[in-house]
N, C-alpha and C positions, 0 to 999 in steps of 0.2 A: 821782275814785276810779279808780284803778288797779291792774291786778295785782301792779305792784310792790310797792304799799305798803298794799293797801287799804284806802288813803283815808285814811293818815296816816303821818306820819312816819318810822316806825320798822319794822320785819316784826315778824310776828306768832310771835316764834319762839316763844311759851310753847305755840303748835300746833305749830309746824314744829320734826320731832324733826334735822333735817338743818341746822340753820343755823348749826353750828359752821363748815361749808361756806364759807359765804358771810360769813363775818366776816372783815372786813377787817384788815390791818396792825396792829400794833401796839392794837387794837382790845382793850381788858379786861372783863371782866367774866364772870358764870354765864351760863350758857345761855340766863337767859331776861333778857339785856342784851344790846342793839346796842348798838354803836358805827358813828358814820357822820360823814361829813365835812360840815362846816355847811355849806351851800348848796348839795350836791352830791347830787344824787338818786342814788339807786342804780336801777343801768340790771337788773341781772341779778344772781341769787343765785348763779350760776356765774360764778365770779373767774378770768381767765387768769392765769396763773403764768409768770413769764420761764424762757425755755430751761433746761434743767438744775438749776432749783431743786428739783423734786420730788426727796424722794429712794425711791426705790423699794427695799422691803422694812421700812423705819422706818415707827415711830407716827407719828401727826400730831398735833402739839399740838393738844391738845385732842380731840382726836376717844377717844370712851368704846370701851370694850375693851381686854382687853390688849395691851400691845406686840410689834410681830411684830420675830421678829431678821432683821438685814441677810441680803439672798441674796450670798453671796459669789462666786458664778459669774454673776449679771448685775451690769450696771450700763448707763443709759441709753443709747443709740447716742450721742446731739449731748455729753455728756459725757466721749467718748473723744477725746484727742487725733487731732485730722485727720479728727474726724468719723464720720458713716455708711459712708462710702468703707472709711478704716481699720478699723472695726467689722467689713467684708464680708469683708477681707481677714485678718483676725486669725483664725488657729487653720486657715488649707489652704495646702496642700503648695504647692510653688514648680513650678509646672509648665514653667519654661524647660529642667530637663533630659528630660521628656518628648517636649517638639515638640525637639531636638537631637539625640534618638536616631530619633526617626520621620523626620527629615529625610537621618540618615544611611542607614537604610534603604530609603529612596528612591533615594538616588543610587548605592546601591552594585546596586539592580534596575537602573536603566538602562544602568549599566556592563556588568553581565550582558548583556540585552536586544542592547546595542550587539555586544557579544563573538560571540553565536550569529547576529545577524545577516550578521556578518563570515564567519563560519565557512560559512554556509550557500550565500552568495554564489562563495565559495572553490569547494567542492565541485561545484556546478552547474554553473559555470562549464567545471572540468576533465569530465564526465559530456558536456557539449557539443563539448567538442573532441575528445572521442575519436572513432576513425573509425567506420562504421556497420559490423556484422558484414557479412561476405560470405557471400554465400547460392549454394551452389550447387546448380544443376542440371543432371540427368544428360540431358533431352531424350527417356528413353528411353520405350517404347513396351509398358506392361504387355500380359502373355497373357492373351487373355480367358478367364477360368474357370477358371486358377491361383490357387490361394491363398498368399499371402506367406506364406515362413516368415521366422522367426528369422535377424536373419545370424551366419553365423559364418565363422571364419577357418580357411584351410587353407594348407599348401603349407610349413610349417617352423616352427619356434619364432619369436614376435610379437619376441624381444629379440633374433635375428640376421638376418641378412638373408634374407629369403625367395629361393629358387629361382624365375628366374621360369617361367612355368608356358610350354608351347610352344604353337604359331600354325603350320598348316598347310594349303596349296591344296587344297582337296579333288581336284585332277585328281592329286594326286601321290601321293592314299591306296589302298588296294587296292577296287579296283573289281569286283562280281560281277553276275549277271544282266542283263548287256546296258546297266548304265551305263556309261558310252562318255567321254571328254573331247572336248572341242569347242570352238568358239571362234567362231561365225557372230554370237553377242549381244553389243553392243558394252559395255563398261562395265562389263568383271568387273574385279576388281582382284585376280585370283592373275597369277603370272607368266606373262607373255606374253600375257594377258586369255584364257588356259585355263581353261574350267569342267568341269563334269561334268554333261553330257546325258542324254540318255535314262533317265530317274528315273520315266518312264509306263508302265515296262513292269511287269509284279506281278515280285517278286523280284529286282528291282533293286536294289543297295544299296553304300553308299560304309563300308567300315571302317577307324578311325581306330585302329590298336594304339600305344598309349600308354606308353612308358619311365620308370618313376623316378619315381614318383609318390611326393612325398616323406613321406605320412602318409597314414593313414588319415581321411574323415572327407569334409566337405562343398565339394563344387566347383559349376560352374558353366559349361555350354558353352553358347558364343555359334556363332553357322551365319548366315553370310553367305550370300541365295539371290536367288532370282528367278523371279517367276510371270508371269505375260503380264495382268494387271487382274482377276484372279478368287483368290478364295481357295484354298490345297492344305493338305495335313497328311500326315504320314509317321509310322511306325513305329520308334520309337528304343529302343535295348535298350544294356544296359550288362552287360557278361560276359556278353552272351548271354542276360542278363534282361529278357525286355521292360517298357518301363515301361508303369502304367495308364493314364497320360496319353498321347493321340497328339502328338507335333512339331507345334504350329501354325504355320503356313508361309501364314500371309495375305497379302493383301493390305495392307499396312501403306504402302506407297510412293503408294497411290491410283492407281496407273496404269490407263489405260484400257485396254478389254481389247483383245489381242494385242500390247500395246506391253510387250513381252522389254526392250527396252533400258531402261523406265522404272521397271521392276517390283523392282531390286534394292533392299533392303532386308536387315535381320537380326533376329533371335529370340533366343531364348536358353532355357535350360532345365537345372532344378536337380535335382544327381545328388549319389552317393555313390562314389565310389572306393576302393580299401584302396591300401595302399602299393604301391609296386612295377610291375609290371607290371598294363594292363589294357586293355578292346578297347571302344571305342564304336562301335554301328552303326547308321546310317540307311537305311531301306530302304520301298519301296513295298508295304506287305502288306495284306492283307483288312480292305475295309472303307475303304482309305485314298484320298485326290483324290490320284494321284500328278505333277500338272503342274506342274510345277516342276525346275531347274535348282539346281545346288551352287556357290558357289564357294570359300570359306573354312570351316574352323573353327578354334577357340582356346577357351583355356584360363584360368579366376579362381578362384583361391580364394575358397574360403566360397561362402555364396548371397547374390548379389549381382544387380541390374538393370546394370551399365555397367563 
């Protein structure tokens, strides 16, 4: 006695409402008739069906209920020509023009890519060979306790050619109170190594009357001097205006003190001129260290260090 059959022959289909199921081939009869092959037990009331025979969406002979109609949008994978595979591939797009256009877009970046790299290499390159600015420097020797102005330019229109401006010995300008020319310091450099002495006495003073001043506006006197290793300062007036500022007339050269011949050195000091005619003067007045010696002065437009 077995599940299969229990325990005789045939199934029990007048219980089993399913046994249309499991009725074999070509097999007749009502529901509550098997058919079965002489000598051949039945293993299982679930029958395997070869590939493709079901048809999906149809009645099954025999099986009670209505008949359902065919689905016209399926039909079994293994019953399409070429299979599963062809099944996968029926009904999507052909993506061979997708990867063809992404492949072109690739190549057409590195084309780029390649281009700016070129380019960049190019550029750097001429940035490298160009020669380094030149830098210059004047050496000069800022006043202490001046304040830098603004530069600007004097001496004639910047689009023709400036006048240049004059350069004079001080032994050869008008000399009052007891400045004297002399020449015992070696290493003046006016003519004939002639300076201008005696600048210790109060009232002392070298005046520089100036011709032809081509504009009104901002100059610039430099004063070639010399002090013996110690600091001096003078009295500087322009038309006879004294300036607020004293002449600083330091020690700039470092020389030690009494050494006249080591002590030459220059200054400089930013004024105002009007056109024409005008008088600069140096002189020993109140208040001033007047030890010191003259030997040049000259003349820049604008205010300028050099």
């Amino acid at each position: 006695m077995t599940a299969e059959n229990n325990g005789s022959g045939s199934a029990p289909e007048g219980d089993d409402p399913f046994a249309y199921l499991y009725r074999q081939e070509g097999a007749a009869g009502s529901a509550g008739q098997t058919a079965s092959q002489p000598g051949v037990p039945r293993r299982s009331y679930n029958q395997v069906r070869a590939v493709g025979e079901r048809q999906y969406g149809q009645a099954q002979s025999g099986a009670p209920g209505p008949a359902q109609q065919p689905n016209a949008h399926y039909a079994a994978p293994e019953t399409m020509p070429g299979g599963r595979a062809a099944a996968r591939q029926e009904g999507q797009p052909q993506r061979g023009g997708r990867n063809r256009t992404g492949l072109l877009i690739g190549a057409i970046a590195v084309v780029a890519a390649v281009v700016v790299g070129i380019g960049a290499a190019v550029i750097f390159n001429n940035d490298e060979s160009a020669p380094p600015e030149q830098q210059a420097g004047s050496g000069e020797t800022d006043q202490p306790g001046e304040e830098e102005p603004e530069e600007d330019t004097a001496g004639g229109d910047d689009k023709k050619p400036q006048k240049e401006l004059p350069k004079e010995d001080a032994a050869s300008l008008r000399l009052d109170g007891g400045a004297v020319p002399a020449k015992d310091v070696a290493d003046a450099q006016a003519r004939g190594g002639t300076y201008v002495g005696g600048m210790d006495k109060p009232g002392a003073s070298v005046t520089w009357e100036l011709k032809d001043i081509p504009k009104d506006g901002k100059y610039t006197l430099f004063v070639r001097y010399g002090v013996p290793g110690k600091d001096a300062d003078a009295t500087l007036a322009v038309n006879g205006k004294p300036s607020s500022q004293k002449l600083n007339l330091s020690n700039f050269a470092g020389a030690d003190k009494g050494e006249w011949d080591k002590g030459w050195t220059r200054t400089f000091s930013w004024i105002d001129l009007k056109k024409g005619d005008n008088a600069v003067t140096i002189s020993c007045g109140d208040g001033n260290t007047c030890n010191f010696n003259l030997d040049q002065m000259w003349l820049k437009g604008g205010w300028v260090k050099q």
